[in-house]
Every structure is written in C-alpha cells, then in structure tokens.
Phi, psi and omega in degrees: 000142181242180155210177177257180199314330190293308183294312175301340189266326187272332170293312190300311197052053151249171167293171166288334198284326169338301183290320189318282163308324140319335138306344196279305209273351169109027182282340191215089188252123199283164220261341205239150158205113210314166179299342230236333205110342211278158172286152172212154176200122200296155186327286180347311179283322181307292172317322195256018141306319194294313177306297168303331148307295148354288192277317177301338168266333134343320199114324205277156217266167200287299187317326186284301186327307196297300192325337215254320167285330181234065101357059207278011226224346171271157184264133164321276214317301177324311174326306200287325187292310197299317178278342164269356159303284183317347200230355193266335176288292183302320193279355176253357168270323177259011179257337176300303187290354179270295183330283167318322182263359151302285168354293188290331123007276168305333190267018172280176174292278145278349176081032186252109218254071175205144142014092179337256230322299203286347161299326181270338184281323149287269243266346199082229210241351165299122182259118174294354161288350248257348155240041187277351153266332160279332166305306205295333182268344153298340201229349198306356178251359180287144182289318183293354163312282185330306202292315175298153338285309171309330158285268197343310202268006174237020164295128179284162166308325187285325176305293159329315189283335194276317171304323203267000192247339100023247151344285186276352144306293165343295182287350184255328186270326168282349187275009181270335193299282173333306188289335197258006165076345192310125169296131157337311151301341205272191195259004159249346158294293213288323156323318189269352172277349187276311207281352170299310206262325163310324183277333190286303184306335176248016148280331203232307149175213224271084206281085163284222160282347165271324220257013175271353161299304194305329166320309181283340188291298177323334174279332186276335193265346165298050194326358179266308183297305179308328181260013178269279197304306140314343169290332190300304175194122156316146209094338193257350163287345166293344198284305184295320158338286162328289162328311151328284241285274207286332177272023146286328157300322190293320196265013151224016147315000000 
C-alpha cells in the first residue's frame, strides 16, 4: 500500500513543500510513482520519514540527517545511544528552565500584579505587601506557599474588588451570627468557619483542616490578624478560633 504526498503530510503533520524538498536534495526519495508522475510512498518511506523528523527535531542540520541514515557503516545501537544522550539533555534542559521559572514565581512578594494607582483603588491607603517578606520566610518553603503566589499573580483588580466584598459580606453576617448569641460550636458558626475555609481554598490554595486550625490559632496570638478580625465585631477572632476548632472536629469525626 502507498500513499500520496497530501497523505504523508497530514501522518506527518508537515508540509508538501517539505516533503517535496527532501525529494529534491535525495534525503526522502519517495519508493513509488503514479501513472501520472505523482509521488506514493510505501511503509519503507514512512519509516524512515519518522527518522528524519526525529533528528530534525533534535536539531541536527538535513545534511548530518542523510549521513547518519545512509551510512552504511552505522550501528543502530550507537543511534540508538546517541538519541538517548540527546534527549537525556533536552529534558534536564528543560527541568532547569521549569525550575527557574517556578522559582521565579515563587519570589515574588505576594504576586500581587496590578499598578500602584489600582493597589490604591482596592485596598486604599492599605499596603497588601507590607508583610510579604515575613510570609515568604514562614511559609516560603511550603507548597501552599507556591500555590498562593502562583494564584495571587494571576488575580485581575475585579478579582480583588470581588474577594474583598466577598470578605466583607462574610463578615456582616458573622457579625449577626455573634449578635444572635450563637455558640462557636453551634452549627451556623461552623458553616460559616467551613464557608471561612473554602474562600481560603478557592482564592489561594488548598486550605485544609489542619492547617485552617493553624490559622486559627494564629488569628488570635497575632495581634495584626486579631485586630483585622476583630475590627469586624470584637471577640470574633476567639469566636472564629473556636468555631475552626470545631469544625476540623466535625469533619474528622
């Protein structure tokens, strides 16, 4: 069975003219030819298209392709070592550069990718870095670190304005919650510390039940956190502590 140049260019996903010039310089001389003159080309061609594609995605210039194929004096296996030098190369090449641009990532402050003027527009007169060298050296070797900067950079200003009102919904409803005498155990504080744990997870990362405990310990022993939390309605980072508390109990119950 053969096939024509139009079929090899779509198994290939190269062009005709491709294929063409390599019939040209003799590197892919195709085995067959129609009543008409047109080129067909038999398995025997394919293969060794797939070979020239191979080294050609390599790198190696066409003339070193034909040497390295019609050889007669070459060993597969030597090939065979040589395309797995090459490619043990590209691929330690290419974990570097993942490497580096993780890296880079990670060293931002907060990832926070927007303008003064529009940093002023959300937050106010509030700077959202102003602790982003003491996060990175608590948390900076941690994966939920990585993953909260890599989210964070990629939040729109519209993002922020949604998260914070977000927040401050959050917050007008526990503080009704609070007012309504509701105990911290009871089940609408642990809905709203689950629906607490959930806004973390789905702006930032992957908050779970330990480390949303750890959170909570930290809003109350944090005088910066305690007083964010408490601007809300006094009491409520012990109340939300608490609440944390229990519903890391409930769900490992």
């Amino acid at each position: 069975m053969s096939y024509s140049v139009g079929q090899v260019a779509g198994f290939a996903g190269v062009t005709v003219r491709t294929l063409h010039h390599y019939d040209d310089i003799g590197l892919l001389v195709p085995g067959e030819r129609s009543h008409a003159g047109h080129r067909r080309y038999g398995d025997a061609d394919l293969d060794r298209l797939q070979q020239i594609l191979f080294y050609r995605e390599l790198g190696f210039p066409l003339d070193e392709v034909a040497a390295l194929l019609d050889d007669p004096e070459a060993d597969p296996r030597a090939h065979l070592r040589r395309r797995h030098e090459l490619l043990t190369a590209r691929i330690e090449k290419l974990r570097k550069m993942a490497a580096a641009v993780e890296h880079a990532m990670e060293a931002r402050k907060m990832g926070i990718d927007l303008t003064p003027e529009e940093k002023f527009e959300v937050f106010g007169d509030k700077d959202p870095e102003q602790y982003a060298e003491e996060a990175e050296q608590r948390w900076g070797g941690t994966r939920a670190y990585a993953e909260s900067q890599r989210r964070a950079a990629s939040h729109t200003k519209e993002d922020w304005r949604r998260m914070q009102a977000e927040v401050a919904d959050w917050g007008e409803r526990y503080d009704t919650l609070m007012t309504a005498d509701e105990p911290p155990t009871g089940e609408r504080a642990i809905d709203m510390a689950e629906e607490h744990r959930r806004h973390i997870t789905e702006w930032f990362y992957e908050c779970t039940y330990e480390i949303h405990t750890g959170l909570a310990e930290m809003y109350v022993s944090d005088e910066r956190f305690k007083a964010f939390y408490d601007s809300m309605r006094p009491g409520l980072a012990e109340h939300l502590r608490d609440a944390i508390t229990a519903n890391a109990a409930r769900h490992s119950s």
